[in-house]
C-alpha positions in Angstrom: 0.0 0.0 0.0 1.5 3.4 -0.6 1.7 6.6 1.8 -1.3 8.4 2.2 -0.6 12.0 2.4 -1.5 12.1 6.6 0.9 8.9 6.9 4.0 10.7 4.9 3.1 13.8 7.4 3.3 11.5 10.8 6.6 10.2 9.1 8.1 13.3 8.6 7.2 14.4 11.9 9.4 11.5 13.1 12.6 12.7 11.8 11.6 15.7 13.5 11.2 14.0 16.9 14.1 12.1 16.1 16.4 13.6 18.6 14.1 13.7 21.1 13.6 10.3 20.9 17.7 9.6 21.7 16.7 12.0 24.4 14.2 10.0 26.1 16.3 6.6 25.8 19.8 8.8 27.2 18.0 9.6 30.2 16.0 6.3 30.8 19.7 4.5 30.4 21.1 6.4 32.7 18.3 5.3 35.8 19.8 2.3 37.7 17.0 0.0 37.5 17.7 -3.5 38.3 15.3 -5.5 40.4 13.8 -3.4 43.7 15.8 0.0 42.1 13.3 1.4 39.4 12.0 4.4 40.8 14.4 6.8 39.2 13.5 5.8 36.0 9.7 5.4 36.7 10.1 9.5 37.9 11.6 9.7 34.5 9.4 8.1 32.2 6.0 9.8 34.5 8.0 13.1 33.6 8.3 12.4 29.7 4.2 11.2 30.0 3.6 14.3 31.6 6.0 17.0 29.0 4.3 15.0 25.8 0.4 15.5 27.5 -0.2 11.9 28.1 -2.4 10.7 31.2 -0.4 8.9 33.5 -1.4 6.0 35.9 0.1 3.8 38.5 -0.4 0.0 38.7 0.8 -1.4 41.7 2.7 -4.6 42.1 1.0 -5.2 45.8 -2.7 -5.6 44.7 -3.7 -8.3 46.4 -6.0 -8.7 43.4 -2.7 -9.5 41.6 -0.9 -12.1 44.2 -5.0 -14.1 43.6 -4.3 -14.2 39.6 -3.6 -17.6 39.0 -0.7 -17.2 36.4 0.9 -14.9 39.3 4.5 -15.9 40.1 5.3 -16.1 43.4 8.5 -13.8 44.5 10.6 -13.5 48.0 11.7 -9.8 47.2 9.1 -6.7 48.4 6.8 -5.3 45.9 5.6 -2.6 48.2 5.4 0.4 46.7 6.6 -0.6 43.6 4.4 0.1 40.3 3.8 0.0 36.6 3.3 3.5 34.4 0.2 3.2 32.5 -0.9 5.9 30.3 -4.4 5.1 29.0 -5.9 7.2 26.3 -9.5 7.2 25.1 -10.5 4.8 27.3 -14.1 4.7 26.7 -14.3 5.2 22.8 -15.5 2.4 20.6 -13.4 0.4 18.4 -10.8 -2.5 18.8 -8.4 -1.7 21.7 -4.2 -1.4 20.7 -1.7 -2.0 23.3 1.8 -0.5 23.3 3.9 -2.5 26.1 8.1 -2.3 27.1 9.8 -2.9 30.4 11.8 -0.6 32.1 13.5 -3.4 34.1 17.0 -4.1 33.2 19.4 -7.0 34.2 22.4 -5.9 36.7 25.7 -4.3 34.5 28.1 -6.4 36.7 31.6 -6.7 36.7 31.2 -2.6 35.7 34.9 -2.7 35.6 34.9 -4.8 32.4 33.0 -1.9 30.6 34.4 0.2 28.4 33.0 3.4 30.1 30.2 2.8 33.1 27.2 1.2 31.7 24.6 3.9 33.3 26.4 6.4 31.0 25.3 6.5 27.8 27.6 7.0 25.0 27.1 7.0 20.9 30.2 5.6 18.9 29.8 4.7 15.3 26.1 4.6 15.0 25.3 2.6 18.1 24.2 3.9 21.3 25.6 1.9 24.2 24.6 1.5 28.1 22.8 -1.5 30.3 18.8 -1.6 28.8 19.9 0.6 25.7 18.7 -2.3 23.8 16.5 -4.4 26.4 14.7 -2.3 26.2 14.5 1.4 26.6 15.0 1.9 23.0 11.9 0.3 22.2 10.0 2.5 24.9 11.9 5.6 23.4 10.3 4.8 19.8 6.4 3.9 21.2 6.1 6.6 23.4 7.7 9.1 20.7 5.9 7.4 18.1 2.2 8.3 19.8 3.6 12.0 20.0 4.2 12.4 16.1 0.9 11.2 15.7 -0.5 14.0 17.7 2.0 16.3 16.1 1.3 15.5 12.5 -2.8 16.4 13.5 -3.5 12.8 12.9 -6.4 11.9 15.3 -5.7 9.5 17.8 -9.7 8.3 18.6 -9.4 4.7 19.6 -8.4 3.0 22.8 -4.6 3.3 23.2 -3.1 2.3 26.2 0.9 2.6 26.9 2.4 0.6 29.4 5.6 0.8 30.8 6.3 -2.2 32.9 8.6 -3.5 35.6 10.1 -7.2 36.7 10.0 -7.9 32.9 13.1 -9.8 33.7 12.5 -11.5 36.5 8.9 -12.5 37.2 6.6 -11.2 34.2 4.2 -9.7 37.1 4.4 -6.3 36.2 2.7 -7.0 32.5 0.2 -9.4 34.4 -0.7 -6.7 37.0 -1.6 -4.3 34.2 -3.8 -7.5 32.6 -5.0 -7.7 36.3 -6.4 -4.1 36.5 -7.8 -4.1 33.0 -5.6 -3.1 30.2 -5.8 -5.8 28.2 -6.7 -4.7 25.2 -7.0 -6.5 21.6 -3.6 -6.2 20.4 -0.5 -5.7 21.5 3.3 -4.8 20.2 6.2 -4.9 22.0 9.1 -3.8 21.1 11.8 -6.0 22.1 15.1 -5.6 20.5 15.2 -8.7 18.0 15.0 -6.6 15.1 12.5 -5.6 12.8 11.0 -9.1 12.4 7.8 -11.0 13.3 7.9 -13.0 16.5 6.1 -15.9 16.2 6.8 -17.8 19.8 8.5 -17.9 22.7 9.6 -20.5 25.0 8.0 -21.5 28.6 10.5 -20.7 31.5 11.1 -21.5 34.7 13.5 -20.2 37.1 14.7 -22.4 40.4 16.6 -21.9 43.2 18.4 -25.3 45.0 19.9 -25.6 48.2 21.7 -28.1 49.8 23.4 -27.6 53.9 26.7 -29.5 54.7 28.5 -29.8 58.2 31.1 -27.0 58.9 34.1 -27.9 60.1 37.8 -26.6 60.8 39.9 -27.5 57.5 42.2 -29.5 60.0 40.0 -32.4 60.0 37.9 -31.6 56.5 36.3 -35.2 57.0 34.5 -34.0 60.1 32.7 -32.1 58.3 30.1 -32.3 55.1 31.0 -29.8 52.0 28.1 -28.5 50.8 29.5 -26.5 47.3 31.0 -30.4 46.5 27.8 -31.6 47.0 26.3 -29.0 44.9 28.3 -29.8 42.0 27.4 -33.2 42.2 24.4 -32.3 41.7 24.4 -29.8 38.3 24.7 -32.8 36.0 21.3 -33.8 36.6 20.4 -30.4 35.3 21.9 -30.4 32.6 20.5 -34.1 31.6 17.1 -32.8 32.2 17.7 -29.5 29.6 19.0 -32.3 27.1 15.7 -34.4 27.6 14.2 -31.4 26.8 16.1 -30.9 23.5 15.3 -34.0 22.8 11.8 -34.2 22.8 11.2 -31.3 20.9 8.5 -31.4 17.9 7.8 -28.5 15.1 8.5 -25.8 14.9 10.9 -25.9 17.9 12.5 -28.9 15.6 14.1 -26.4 13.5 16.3 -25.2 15.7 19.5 -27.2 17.4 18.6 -26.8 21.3 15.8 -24.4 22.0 15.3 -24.7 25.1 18.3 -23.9 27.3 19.2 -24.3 31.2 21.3 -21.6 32.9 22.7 -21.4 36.1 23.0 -17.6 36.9 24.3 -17.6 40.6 26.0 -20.1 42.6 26.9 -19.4 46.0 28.2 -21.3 49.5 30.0 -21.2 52.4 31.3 -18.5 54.8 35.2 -18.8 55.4 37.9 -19.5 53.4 39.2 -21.8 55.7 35.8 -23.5 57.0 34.2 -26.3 55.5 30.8 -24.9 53.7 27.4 -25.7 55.0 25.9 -24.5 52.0 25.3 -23.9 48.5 22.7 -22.5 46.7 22.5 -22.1 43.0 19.3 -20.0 40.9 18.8 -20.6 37.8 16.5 -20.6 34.9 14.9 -23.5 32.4 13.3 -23.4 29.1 10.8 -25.0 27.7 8.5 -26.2 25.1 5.2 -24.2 24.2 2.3 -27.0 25.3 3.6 -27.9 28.4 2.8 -26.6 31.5 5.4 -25.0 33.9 4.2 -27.0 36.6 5.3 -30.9 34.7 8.7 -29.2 34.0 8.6 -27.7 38.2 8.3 -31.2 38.9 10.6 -32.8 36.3 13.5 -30.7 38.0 12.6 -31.4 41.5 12.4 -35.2 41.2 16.0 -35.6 39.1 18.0 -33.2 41.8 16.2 -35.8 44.7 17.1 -38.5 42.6 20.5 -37.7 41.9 21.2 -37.2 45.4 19.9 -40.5 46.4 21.7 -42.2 43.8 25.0 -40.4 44.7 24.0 -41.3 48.4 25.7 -38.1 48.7 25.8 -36.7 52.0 22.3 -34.4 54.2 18.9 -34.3 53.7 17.2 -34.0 50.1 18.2 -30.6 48.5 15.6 -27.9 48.7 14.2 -27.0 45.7 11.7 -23.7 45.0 10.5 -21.6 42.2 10.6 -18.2 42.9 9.9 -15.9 39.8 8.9 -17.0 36.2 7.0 -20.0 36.1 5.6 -19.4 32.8 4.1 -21.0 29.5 5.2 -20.9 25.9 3.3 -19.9 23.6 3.1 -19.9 19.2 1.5 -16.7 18.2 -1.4 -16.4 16.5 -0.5 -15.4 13.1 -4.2 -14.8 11.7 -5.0 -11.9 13.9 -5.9 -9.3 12.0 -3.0 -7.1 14.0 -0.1 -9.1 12.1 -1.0 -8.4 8.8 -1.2 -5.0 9.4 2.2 -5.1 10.9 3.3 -7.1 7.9 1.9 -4.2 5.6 3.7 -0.9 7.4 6.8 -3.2 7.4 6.4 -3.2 3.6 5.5 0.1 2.8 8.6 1.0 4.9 11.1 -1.2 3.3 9.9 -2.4 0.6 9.9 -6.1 1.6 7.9 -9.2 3.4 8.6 -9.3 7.1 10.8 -12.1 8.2 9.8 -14.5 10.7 11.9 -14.8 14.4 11.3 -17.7 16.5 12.3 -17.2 19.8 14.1 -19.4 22.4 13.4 -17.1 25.4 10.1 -14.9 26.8 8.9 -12.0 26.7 5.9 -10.1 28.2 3.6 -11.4 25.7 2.9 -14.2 28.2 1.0 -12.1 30.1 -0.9 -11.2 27.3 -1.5 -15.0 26.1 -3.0 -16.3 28.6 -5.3 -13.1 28.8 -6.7 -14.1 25.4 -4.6 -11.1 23.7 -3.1 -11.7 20.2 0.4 -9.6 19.8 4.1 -10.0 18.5 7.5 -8.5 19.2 9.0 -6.1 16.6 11.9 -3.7 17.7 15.2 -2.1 17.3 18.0 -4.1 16.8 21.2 -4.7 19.6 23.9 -6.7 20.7 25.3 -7.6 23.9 22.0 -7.3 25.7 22.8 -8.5 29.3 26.2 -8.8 28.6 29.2 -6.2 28.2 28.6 -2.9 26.5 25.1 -3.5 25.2 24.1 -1.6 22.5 21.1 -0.6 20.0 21.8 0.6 16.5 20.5 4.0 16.1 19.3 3.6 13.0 17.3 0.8 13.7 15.3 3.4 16.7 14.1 5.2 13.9 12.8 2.7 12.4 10.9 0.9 14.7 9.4 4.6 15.3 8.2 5.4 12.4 6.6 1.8 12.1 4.7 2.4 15.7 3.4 5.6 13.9 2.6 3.9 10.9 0.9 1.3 13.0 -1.1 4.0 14.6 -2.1 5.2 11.7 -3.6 2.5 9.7 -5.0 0.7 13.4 -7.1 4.4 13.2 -7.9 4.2 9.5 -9.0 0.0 9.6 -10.8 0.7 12.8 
């Protein structure tokens, strides 16, 4: 389909708001916010809401409404006090419901020392734009917000029900999308712009995360056999994970056949003991499991629980069965529903803006769509694209921001005009 003359004006008014859009994304990079540490960039993103006219709205992650939901994961850390940013627009007007969604939640930047400048600084070099969340995903929110406001610039009525949410614990539990669900913004369709380029996302993974512990005997290192050493024991143990994320593998059917080894296990944090020179009486390692799409997180909750047990009775290896919970994601995979009438029309702004068929991404981790999934809301993925997301020097190329902005405003546009 070709530019209509209000749809060339909304994209010219993007290269105008193009700046401001690097803006936004400098200052939202450079708010700490790792788990329990997001209200700097909350502040920030209520004050962009506010300059840009938007209605702003909390969602709280304590609503004991929320904690009821049965796809709630279950978390050890406090959520008092801590919130979503939803900005809700046109609330009550007829006409099929569009949902922009991002997380503001990133993953911690440590070692810092082994970045090449500190990652809550922001720096350009060569056409990419580098800090922790630059590309997971503060980018993405940079481009929907920005993209809404070139709308509005270019006098292109926005008369539907648009809601904006900018979400936290993306990374770690998926409640903050599900508390938005929870209060009722829902929706019919939603996009989200994670930073796997500008390509359709057609499914995601389940994923669990686990944490295992196992207590030893402490004891002086002059007589290590008087005691019981828990990290050994530990170790011992991790095999079993890793046969259980090859079962896995191994069982996969289409379209997760395609790829190699989909669904991965990764054991994020290991830690034991007390004293160099004491014998540890524990270990504890957390960790996180994929999964296929179809099977429920609570087969694969109890898949993991019975091969530790198991290994440690076949080992006969010292104490009493590891302790095993699940605090965080426990959630399901999912295949997206490629009828809905929301990917074609992505399919078509990605055309008119480059002058070819959208590719297809699979994807072999999650994303807040889950949330949206098992709410009965059809959506996809399409974003920026970066490198070195929760790794070292993370970065989001530039070009690619402006981009997915001018297909948000597109996608405004022709969501208004099919309505």
């Amino acid at each position: 389909m070709m530019l209509r003359d209000h749809e060339q004006r909304v994209l010219e008014r993007c290269d105008a708001l193009f700046d401001r859009t690097l803006d936004l994304l400098r200052e939202l990079v450079a708010e700490y916010s790792v788990l329990g540490e997001e209200a700097g960039v909350l502040a920030t993103m209520q004050r962009w809401f506010e300059r840009l006219e938007l209605p702003v709205e909390r969602v709280p992650l304590d609503d004991p409404g929320l904690a009821a939901h049965p796809c709630h994961a279950p978390v050890d850390w406090p959520c008092a006090g801590r919130y979503n940013l939803v900005s809700a627009l046109n609330r009550d007007a007829g006409g099929p419901h569009l949902v922009f969604n991002g997380h503001l939640d990133v993953v911690p930047a440590e070692p810092i020392d082994t970045w090449t400048r500190p990652p809550w600084e922001p720096w350009e070099e060569d056409g990419w734009l580098y800090g922790r969340g630059a590309g997971d995903m503060k980018a993405g929110i940079a481009a929907m917000v920005m993209a809404v406001a070139a709308v509005r610039e270019a006098g292109v009525a926005l008369d539907f029900p648009l809601t904006l949410q900018t979400v936290i614990e993306e990374e770690c539990s998926g409640n903050g999308a599900l508390a938005c669900i929870q209060r009722g913004h829902h929706g019919d369709f939603v996009l989200i712009p994670e930073p796997f380029g500008a390509r359709l996302y057609t499914g995601q993974v389940g994923v669990v995360r686990f944490r295992i512990r196992v207590d030893g005997v402490p004891a002086h290192v002059l007589d290590t056999a008087a005691g019981s050493d828990a990290i050994d024991t530990m170790l011992r143990l991790l095999p079993a994970l890793k046969a259980l994320e090859e079962e896995l593998n191994a069982e996969r059917t289409a379209p997760y056949d395609s790829h190699a080894h989909p669904f991965n296990l990764n054991v994020g944090r290991l830690e034991g003991g007390n004293w160099a020179s004491s014998v540890p009486a524990h270990a504890i390692v957390e960790g996180r499991l994929g999964f296929a799409p179809g099977v429920s997180p609570a087969t694969i909750m109890q898949r993991l629980r019975d091969g530790v047990r198991r290994a440690h009775a076949e080992q006969g290896l010292p104490g009493g069965p590891p302790r095993v919970d699940f605090p965080g994601f426990r959630s399901e995979g999912h295949l997206v529903d490629l009828d809905s009438p929301g990917i074609a029309l992505l399919g078509d702004c990605h055309r008119a803006l480059t002058g070819k068929p959208i590719e297809p991404y699979l994807s072999t981790c999650t994303t807040d769509l889950r949330a949206f999934h098992v709410a009965g809301v059809a959506g996809t993925c399409y974003g920026p694209v970066a490198e070195r997301i929760h790794g070292i020097d993370e970065r989001v190329d530039i070009a690619s921001i402006r981009h997915v902005l001018k297909a948000y405003a597109l996608f405004l546009c022709r969501w208004r005009d099919s309505a």
